[in-house]
C-alpha positions in Angstrom: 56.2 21.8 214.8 58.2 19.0 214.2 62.0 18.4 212.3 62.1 14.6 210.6 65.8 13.3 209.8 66.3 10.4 207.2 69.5 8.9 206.6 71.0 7.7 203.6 69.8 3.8 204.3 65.8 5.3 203.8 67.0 6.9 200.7 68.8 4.2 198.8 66.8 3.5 195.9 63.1 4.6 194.3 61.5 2.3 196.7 63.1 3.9 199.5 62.0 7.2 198.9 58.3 6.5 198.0 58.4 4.8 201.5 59.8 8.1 202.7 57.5 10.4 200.9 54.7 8.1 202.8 56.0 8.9 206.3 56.2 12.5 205.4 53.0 12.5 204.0 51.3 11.0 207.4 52.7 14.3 209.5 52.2 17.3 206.4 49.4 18.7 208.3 51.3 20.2 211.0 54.3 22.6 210.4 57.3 20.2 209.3 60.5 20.4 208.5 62.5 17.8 206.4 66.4 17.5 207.1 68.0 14.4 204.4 71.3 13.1 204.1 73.0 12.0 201.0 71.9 8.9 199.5 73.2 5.5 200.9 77.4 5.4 200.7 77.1 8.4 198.1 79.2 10.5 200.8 81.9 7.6 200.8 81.7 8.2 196.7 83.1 12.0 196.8 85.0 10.8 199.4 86.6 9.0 197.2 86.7 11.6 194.3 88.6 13.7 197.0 91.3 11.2 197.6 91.9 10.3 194.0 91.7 13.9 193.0 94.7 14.5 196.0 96.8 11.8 194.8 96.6 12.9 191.5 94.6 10.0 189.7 91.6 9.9 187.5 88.4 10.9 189.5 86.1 10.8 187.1 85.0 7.3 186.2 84.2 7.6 190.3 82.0 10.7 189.3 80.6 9.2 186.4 79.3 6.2 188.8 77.5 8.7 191.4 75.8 10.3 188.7 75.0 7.3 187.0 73.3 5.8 190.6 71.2 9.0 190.8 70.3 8.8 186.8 69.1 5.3 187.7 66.9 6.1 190.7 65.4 9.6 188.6 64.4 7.4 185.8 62.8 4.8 188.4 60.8 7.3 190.4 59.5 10.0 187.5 57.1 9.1 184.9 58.8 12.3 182.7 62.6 12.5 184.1 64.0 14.8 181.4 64.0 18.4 183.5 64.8 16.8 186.2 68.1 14.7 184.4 69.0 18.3 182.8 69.7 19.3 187.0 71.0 16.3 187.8 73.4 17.4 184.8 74.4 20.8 185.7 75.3 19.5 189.6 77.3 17.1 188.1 79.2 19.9 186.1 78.8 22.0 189.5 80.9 19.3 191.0 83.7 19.2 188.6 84.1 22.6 188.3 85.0 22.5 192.5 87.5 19.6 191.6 89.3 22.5 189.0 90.0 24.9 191.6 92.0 23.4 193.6 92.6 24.2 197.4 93.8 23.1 200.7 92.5 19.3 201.2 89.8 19.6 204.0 88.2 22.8 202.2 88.1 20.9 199.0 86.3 17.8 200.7 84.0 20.0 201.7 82.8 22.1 198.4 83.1 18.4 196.9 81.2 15.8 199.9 78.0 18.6 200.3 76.6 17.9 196.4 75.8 14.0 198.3 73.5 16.1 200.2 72.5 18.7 197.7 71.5 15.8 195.1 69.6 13.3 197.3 67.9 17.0 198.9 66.7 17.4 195.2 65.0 14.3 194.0 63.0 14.0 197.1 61.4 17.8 197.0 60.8 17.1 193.0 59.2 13.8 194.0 57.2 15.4 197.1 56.1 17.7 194.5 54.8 14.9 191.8 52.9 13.7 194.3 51.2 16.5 195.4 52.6 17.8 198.6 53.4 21.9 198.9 57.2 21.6 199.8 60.1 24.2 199.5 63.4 23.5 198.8 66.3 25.1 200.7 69.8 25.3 200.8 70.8 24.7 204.2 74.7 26.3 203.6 72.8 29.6 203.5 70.4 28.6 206.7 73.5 27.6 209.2 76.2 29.8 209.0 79.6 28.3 211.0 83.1 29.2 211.1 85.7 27.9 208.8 86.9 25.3 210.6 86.6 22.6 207.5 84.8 19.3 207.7 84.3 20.3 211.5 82.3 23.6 211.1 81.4 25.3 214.4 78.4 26.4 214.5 77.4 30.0 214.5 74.2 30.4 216.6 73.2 33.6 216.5 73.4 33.9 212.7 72.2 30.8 212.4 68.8 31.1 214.6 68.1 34.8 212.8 67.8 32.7 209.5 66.2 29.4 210.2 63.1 31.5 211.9 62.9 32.9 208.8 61.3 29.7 207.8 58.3 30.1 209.7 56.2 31.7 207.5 57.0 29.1 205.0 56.3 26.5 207.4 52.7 27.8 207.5 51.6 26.4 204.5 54.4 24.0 202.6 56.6 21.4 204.0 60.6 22.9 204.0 62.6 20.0 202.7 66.8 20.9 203.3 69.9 18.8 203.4 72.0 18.1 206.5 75.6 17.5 207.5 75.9 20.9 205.7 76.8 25.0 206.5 78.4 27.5 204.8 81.1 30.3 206.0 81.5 34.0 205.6 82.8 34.0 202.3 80.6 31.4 200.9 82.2 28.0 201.1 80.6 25.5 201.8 81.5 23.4 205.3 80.5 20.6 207.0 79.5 19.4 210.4 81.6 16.6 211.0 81.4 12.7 209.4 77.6 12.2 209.8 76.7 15.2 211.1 73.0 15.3 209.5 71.1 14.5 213.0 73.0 17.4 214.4 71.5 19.9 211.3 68.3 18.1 212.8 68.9 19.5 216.5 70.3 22.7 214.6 66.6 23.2 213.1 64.8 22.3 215.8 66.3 24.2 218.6 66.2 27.6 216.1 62.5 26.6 215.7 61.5 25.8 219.1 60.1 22.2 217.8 58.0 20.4 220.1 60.3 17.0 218.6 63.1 15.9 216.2 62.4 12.4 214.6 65.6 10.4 213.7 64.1 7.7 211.1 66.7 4.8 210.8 66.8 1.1 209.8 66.8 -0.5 213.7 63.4 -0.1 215.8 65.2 2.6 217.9 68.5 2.8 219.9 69.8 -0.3 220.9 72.5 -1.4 224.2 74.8 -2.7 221.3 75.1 -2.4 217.2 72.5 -5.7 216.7 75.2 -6.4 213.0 77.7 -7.1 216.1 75.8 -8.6 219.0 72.5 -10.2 218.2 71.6 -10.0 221.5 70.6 -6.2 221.4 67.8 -4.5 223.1 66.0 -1.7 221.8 65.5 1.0 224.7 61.9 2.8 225.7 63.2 5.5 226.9 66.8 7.1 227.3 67.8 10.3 229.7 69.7 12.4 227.6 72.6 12.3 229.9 73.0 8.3 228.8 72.5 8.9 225.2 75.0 12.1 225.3 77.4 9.7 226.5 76.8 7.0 224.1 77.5 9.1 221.6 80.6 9.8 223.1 81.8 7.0 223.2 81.3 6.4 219.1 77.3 5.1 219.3 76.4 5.7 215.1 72.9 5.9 215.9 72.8 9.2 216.9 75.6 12.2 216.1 77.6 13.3 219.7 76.6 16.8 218.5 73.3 15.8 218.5 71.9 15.6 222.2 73.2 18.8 223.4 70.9 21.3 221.6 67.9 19.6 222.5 68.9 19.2 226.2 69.2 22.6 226.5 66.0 23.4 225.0 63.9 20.5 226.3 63.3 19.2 223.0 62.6 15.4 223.0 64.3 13.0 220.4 62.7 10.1 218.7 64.9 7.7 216.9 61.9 5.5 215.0 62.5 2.7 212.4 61.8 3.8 208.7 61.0 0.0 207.5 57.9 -0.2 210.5 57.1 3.3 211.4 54.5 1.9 213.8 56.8 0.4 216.0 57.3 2.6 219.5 60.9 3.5 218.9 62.6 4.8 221.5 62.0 8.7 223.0 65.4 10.3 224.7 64.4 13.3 227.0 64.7 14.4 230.4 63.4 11.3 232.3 65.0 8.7 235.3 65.8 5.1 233.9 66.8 2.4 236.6 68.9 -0.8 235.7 69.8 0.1 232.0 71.7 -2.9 230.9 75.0 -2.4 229.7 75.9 0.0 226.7 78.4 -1.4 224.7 79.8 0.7 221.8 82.6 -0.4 218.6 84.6 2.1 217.7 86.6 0.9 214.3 89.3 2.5 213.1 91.5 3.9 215.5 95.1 4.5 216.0 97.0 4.2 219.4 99.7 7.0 219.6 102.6 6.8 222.4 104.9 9.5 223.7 107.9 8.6 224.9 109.8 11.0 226.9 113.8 10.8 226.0 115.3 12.1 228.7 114.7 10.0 231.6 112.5 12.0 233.1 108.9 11.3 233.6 106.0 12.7 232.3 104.9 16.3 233.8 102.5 19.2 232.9 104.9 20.6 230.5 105.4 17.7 228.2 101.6 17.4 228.4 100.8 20.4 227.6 102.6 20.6 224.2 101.1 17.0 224.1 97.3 18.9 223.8 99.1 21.9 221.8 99.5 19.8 219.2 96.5 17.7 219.3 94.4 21.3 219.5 95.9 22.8 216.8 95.8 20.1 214.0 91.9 19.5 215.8 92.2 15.9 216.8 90.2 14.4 219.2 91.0 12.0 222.0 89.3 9.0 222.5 91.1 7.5 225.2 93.8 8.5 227.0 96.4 6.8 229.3 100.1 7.5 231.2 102.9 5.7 232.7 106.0 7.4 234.2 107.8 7.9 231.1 104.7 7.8 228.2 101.7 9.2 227.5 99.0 7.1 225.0 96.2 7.9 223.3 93.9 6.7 220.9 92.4 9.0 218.1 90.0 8.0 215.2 92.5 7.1 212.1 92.6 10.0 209.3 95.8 9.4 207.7 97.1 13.2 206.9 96.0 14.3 210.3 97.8 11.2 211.9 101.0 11.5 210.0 100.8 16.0 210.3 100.6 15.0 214.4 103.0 12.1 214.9 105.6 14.6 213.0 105.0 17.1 215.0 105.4 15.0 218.6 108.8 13.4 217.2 110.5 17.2 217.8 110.3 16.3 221.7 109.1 12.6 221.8 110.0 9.2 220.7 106.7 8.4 219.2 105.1 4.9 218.4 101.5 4.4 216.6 99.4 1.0 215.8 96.3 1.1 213.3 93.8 -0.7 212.7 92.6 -1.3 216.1 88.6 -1.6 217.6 87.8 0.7 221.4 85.3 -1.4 222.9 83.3 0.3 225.4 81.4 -0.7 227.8 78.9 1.7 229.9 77.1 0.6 232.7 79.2 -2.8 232.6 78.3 -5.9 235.2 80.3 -8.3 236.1 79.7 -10.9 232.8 80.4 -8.1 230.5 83.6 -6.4 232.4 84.8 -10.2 232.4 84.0 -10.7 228.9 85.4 -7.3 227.3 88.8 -7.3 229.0 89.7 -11.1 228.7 89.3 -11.2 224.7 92.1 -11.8 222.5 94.2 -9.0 221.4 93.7 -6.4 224.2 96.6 -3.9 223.8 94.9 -1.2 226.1 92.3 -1.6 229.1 91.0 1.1 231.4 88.3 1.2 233.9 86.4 3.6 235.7 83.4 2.9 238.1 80.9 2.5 235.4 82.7 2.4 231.7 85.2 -0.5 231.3 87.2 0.6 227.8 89.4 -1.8 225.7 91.7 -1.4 222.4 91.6 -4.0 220.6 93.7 -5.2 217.3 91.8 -6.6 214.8 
């Protein structure tokens, strides 16, 4: 049994999903389960919708334009679109009816960001279908059940696994085809799994099913030592332990969701991230395995914001101060990238979300002087040599350097 995962890059246009429907097609003799992602930037669409929605301005020409770019690839792809429009239609009024009542900001970017998911999920099992393959459609907010920690949803396993095995009888004789990125809660919201969280609904599936693989298909040839848009120099990896590819992740590698690796690990499940343009190239297989001399990992991380503490009393910092340091940072749920301390201050850098950044610097001014800079790249560096620890910490703009025995780490302004 096997879990394929495409990404909104292999679902951009018509083209892309025939391509798709190929690649499925190849594997639809063995049991298979299909996990998609919205189409390409549609998530950063109703991301939008959200924002404008919050501040109060007109969302729908935004609406109008994601619905539109899905009217456009329906026409392309179906010889008789009509039925299929008439859904696209009532989703579309789905959506607007979430946008009318109202609710606390990260709940309502969740009921609004999962119909990315729930559209692209849509067009490709009515296109399997046109073309002959025996698929089922499901809903995965009813499949993996978390908690209602919005657009962070923890998982629930136990729930979770009782209703993803009920898929196995389906999976005897059709193809499932389900969305990713995507849960649902107790009292039916929907949730999400965290900002490209569709490989992890892939490692979700596949540890529930006991699948002898999950299949990543992306637009590079596998996972490469660095993003090749940044450093044409890449190379692509045979082979990865999952230990190295847990940590890349980490460290903010987009080729593969942190949450992914873990599930898998545990269950001995090997991961294949394989290129959807040349499906016959190798790609590159993470499992448990030994690799000697990997060449250095080096990750970009955009978007961050350095935070300092200051304390005000001339005292330096101690466990008390730190602790209502992490207090705060748990309780809004922000997550540290880096972290650093003097005597007097303690820094950190944390992915920029505006509301989240603003909600915790307001909370550290009750007992700190507090500073911030935006707009900032962490560069990291795993496995570094002496070229690239020489390189990364001499280049212009470093505001923050820190260096272990294998990772050198550097903020850098842009």
């Amino acid at each position: 049994m096997k879990v394929f995962k495409f990404g909104g890059a292999s679902l951009k246009n018509a083209q892309a999903i025939r391509n798709m429907s190929t690649i499925v097609l190849d594997y639809a003799e063995g049991p298979l389960v299909v996990v998609v992602s919205a189409m390409d930037k549609t998530t950063n669409a109703l991301e939008r919708v959200v924002h404008a929605f919050v501040k109060g301005e007109n969302y729908q020409a935004e609406i109008s334009r994601i619905i539109g770019y899905h009217q456009a690839v329906i026409n392309e792809l179906f010889e008789n679109p009509q039925e299929i429009l008439g859904t696209l239609e009532g989703l579309a009024s789905q959506l607007t009816e979430k946008l009318q009542s109202p609710s606390e900001e990260d709940k309502l970017y969740d009921q609004v960001v999962c119909f990315g998911e729930i559209l692209s999920s849509f067009i490709v099992h009515h296109y399997l279908t046109t073309i002959g393959l025996k698929n089922i459609w499901k809903d995965a907010r009813e499949l993996i059940r978390t908690d209602s920690t919005f657009r962070e949803g923890k998982v629930e396993w136990a729930l979770s696994e009782s209703r993803i095995i009920s898929l196995k009888k389906d999976l005897q004789t059709h193809v499932i085809i389900t969305q990713g990125f995507i849960g649902g809660d107790a009292e039916g919201n929907s949730t999400t799994l965290g900002r490209e969280g569709s490989d992890y609904s892939a490692a979700i599936f596949a540890s529930c099913l006991q699948a002898d693989s999950v299949t990543i298909w992306k637009d590079v040839p596998g996972v490469m030592n660095a993003d090749p848009k940044r450093l044409q120099a890449a190379v692509v990896f045979e082979e990865l332990p999952y230990k190295e590819a847990a940590e890349m992740t980490y460290y903010g590698a987009s080729v593969i969701h942190p949450k992914t690796i873990k599930p898998l690990a545990l269950k001995g499940i090997p991961l294949l991230v394989k290129s959807f343009t040349n499906p016959s190239l190798p790609g590159t297989k993470i499992h448990d395995c030994k690799v000697d001399h990997l060449p250095p990992m080096i990750v970009f991380k955009d978007n961050q914001c350095l935070i300092s503490c200051k304390v005000t009393d001339f005292t330096f910092v101690n466990e008390d101060q730190l602790r209502a340091i992490f207090d705060a940072l748990s309780e809004l749920n922000v997550k540290l990238n880096v972290m650093q301390n003097s005597a007097i201050s303690f820094s950190f850098c944390i992915d920029f979300r505006e509301n989240k950044v603003m909600a915790l610097i307001e909370k550290l001014q009750e007992r700190f002087e507090v500073y911030y800079n935006t707009n900032l790249t962490l560069v990291t560096i795993k496995n570094y040599d002496e070229q690239s620890f020489e390189t990364y910490r001499k280049k212009p703009g470093v505001i923050l350097e820190q260096s272990s025995r294998s990772t050198l780490q550097v903020l850098v302004k842009e």
